[in-house]
N, C-alpha and C positions, 0 to 999 in steps of 0.2 A: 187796597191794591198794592200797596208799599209792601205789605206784610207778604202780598202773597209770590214780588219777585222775588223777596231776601228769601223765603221757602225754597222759590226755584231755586236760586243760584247756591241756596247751601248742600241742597237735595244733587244738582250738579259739581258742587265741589266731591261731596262725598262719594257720590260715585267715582271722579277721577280717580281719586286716591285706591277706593278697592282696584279699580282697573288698574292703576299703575302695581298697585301691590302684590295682584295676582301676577303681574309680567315677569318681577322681582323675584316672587315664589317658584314659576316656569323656567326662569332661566338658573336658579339655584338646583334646583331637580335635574334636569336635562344637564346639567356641569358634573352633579355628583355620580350623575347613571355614565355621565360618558368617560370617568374618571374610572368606576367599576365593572361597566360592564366591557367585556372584550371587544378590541377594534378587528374589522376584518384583517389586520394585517397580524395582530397576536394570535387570532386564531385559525390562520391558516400561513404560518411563518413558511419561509421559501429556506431550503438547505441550500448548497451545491455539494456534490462530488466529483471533484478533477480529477480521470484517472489520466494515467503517464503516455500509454501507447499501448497496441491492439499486436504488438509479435508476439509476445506471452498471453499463453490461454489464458490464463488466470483471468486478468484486468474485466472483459468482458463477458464471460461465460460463468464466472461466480461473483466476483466481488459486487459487481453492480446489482444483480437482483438479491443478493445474503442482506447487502446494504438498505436496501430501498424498501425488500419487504418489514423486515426486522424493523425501520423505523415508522415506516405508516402503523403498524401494530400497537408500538409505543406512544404515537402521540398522532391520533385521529386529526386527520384534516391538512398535515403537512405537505409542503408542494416541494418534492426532490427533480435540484436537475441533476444531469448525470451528462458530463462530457469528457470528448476519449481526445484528449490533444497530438494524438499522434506521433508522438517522441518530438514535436518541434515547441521545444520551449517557450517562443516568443507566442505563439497560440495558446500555448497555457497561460499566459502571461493576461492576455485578449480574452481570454474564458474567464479568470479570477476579476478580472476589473468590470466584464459586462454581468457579473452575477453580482456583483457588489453594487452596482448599479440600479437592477433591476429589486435590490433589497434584501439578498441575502442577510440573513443572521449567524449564521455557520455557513463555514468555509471546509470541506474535508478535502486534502490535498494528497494527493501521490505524487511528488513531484519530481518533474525530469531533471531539472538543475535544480538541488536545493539549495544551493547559496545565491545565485540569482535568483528567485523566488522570494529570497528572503526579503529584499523591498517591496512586494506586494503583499506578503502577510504582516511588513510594520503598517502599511496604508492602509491597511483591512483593519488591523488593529484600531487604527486610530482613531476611524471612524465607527469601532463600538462592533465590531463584525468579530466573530471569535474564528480562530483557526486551528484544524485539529493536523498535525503532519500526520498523514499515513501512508505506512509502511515503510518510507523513506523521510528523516529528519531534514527538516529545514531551519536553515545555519540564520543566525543573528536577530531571529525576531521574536515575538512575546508570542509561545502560543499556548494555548491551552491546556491540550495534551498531546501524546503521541502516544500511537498504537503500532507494534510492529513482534517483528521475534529478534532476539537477539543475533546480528548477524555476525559477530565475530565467532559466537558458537558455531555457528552453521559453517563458517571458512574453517574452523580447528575440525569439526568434525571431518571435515573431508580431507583437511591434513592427516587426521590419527588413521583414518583408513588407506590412505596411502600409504604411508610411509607403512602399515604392516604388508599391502601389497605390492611392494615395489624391494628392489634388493642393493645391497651396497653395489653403491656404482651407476645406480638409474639417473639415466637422463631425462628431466622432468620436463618438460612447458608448464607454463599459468598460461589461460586463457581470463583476464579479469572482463566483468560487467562496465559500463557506463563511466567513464572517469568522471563524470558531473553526478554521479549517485552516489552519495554516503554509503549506502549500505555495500555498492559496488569495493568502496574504499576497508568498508567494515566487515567482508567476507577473506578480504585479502590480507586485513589483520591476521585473522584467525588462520591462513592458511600458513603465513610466514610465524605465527610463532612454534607451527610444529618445523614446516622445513629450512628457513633459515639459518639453524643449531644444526641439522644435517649437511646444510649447503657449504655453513662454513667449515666442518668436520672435512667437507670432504667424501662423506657417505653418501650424497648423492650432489646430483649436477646439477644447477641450474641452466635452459637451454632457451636465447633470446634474451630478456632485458629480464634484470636482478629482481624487479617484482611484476614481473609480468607483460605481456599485452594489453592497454584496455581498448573496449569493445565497444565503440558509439550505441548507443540504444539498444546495449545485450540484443543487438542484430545476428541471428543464424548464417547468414551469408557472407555477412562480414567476420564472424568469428572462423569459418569455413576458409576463407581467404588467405585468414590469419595464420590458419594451419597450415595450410599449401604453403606459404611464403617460409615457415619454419621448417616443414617436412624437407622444403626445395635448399635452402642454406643449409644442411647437416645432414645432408643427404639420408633422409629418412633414419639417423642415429635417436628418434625418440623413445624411449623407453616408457610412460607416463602422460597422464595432459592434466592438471589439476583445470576442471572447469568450470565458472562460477556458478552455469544452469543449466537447464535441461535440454532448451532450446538452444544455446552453443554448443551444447555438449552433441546435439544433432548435428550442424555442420559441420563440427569438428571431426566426428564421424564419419562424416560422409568424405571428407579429405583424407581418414586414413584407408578407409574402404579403396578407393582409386587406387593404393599403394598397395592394398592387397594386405594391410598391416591392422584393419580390423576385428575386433576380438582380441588380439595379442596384444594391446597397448594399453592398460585401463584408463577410462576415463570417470571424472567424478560431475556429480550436478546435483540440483537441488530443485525443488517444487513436487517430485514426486507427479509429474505429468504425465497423458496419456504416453506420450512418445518416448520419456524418460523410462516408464514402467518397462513397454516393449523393449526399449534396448538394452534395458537389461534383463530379460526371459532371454533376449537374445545373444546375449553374453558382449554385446559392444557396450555396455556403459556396468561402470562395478559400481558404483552407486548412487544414491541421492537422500537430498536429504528434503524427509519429510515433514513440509509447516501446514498445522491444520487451519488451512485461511476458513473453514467452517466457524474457525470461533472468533476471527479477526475484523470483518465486517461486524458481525454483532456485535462486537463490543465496544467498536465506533459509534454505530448503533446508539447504543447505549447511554454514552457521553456524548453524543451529540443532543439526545431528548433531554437530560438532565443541564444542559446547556441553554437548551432552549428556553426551560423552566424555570431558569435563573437558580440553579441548586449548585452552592459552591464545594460539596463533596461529592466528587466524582465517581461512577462505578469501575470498579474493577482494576484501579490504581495498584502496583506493587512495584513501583520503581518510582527513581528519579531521572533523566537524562539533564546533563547539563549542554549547553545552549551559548554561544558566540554571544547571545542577548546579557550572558552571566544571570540568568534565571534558569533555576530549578525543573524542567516541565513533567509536570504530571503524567505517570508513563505506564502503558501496561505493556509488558515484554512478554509474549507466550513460549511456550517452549517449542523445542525440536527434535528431528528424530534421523539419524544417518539408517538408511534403510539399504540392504543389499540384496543379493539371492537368496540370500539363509533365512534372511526374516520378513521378504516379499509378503507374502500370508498376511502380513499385521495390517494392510491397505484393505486388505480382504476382510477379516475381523472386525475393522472401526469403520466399514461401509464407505471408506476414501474413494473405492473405485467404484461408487454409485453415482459421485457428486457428477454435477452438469459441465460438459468439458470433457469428463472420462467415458460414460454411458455404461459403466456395468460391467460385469467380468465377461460377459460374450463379449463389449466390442473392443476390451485390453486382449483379449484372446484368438480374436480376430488377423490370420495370417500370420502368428508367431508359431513357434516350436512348441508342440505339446508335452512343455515340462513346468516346474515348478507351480505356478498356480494357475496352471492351465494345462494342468494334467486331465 
């Protein structure tokens, strides 16, 4: 009888031990599968894209589906928000913190104020969130990369074509972009280092403040404003408007239209937009300069999946910007293109006036004069 509890009781020790030992083994498996195998949160990582404001076509009619499609392609399963803060900063501000919140891993920024911005992309940083500035630099913080075009190019181009269309003695305006936008700041580098050297020659005038007007929120209304108030002090003595975009370069338009001064004054812009095209088929704007945002999204794109993926060589890098942070950021600068009447067609050629926003050479054709490329 002795014999046959010490039986039982060893027959029950030995079992404990496999049961315990099995537990031991289950919980070592299930640690190493949950170590390798993907959590629902790595394989369905959340972006954001903060765009700046919905006055310029661009922001919504391309950048956000070039963006969104381009990265679902690249990395299956990705959850992109996409919000348009409206030119009020302190809402971009509310958008970057409630996407950092909800678990953003990438941040892609267009931002309205980029030096205020800049404490929510150290705080994003901090907590391990990457930030990509796009199209417009954001001042003192670690980010990733930045994607954008060179925009002091783009301010020089529209100086070198002024200044061959304008004559000793032109009384110029600046109309500038956004005084809280870099690139606002960085298009009006570019314009003052062609007309500055003429302004102080003497060969032409400056008309208003030494570098210009800026334009809260590159607002059309407000830039329009801006032009009545300088037309109405100099009694219409403007000769020129250098103006930083398309959509100013419409208001502004429409203030000298009222004067009947129309046509006779050139104006300059940039984005190559529907309206920018038309007014110049129609001879109110001399020209714009064309950025192919077809390959600017993408290439966000791009380095945002390679971000995601933890891959520290980036695509499509060919620059450096330096950064208030005194860090380097990784940078892809694309090029640009001053387009006027003579070489309109080249929109035509590279399928520019297909993209979403324009609709096509019927509807750039649509109510203009049936000349140049819409003949």
């Amino acid at each position: 009888m002795g014999d046959l509890l010490r039986g039982k009781r060893r027959r029950g020790v030995i079992a404990a031990v496999a049961v315990a030992a099995m537990a031991v083994l289950a919980a070592s498996i299930g640690a190493a599968a949950s170590k390798s195998a993907p959590t629902k949160a790595s394989a369905s990582p959340r972006v954001a894209f903060l765009l700046p404001e919905n006055v310029t076509p661009r922001w919504e009619n391309f950048d956000r589906g070039a963006f969104v499609n381009t990265l679902k392609k690249l990395y299956k399963g990705v959850q992109i928000d996409v919000v348009n803060a409206k030119n009020n900063p302190d809402t971009q501000t509310s958008q970057a913190e409630n996407e950092i919140t909800k678990g953003a891993k990438v941040l892609v920024v267009a931002a309205i104020d980029g030096k205020a911005f800049g404490n929510v992309a150290k705080r994003a940083a901090a907590q391990g969130v990457k930030v990509i500035a796009y199209d417009r630099i954001i001042a003192g913080a670690k980010l990733s990369a930045y994607v954008s075009f060179n925009s002091v190019t783009v301010g020089h181009s529209m100086g070198v074509w002024m200044k061959a269309h304008t004559k000793k003695g032109a009384r110029v305006a600046i109309i500038n972009g956004s005084n809280t936008d870099a690139n606002a700041h960085f298009v009006n580098t570019g314009m003052l280092q062609v007309f500055k050297p003429l302004f102080k020659a003497g060969s032409r005038k400056v008309v208003g403040p030494a570098a210009g007007t800026w334009t809260p929120g590159w607002d059309p209304p407000t830039a329009q404003r801006e032009m009545e108030q300088l037309l109405t002090k100099n009694k219409n003595k403007i000769n020129a408007v250098l103006s930083a975009n398309d959509g100013m370069a419409g208001g502004i338009i429409a203030a000298l239209k009222a004067q009947k001064l129309a046509g006779k004054v050139p104006v300059t812009g940039q984005d190559a937009s529907l309206e920018g095209i038309q007014n110049i088929i129609r001879g109110y704007q001399g020209m714009t300069v064309f950025k192919d945002i077809r390959k600017q999204a993408p290439a966000a794109a791009r380095i945002t999946n390679a971000l995601l993926r933890g891959k520290k060589k980036l695509p499509g890098i060919n620059s450096r910007t330096a950064n208030a942070s005194g860090s380097a950021i990784p940078t892809v600068l694309l090029p640009v293109k001053a387009v006027g009447y003579a070489n309109l067609s080249l929109l035509v050629k590279n399928g520019w006036v297909n993209v979403p926003g324009i609709g096509g050479l019927k509807n750039v054709c649509k109510g203009v004069p049936k000349k140049s490329i819409c003949k």
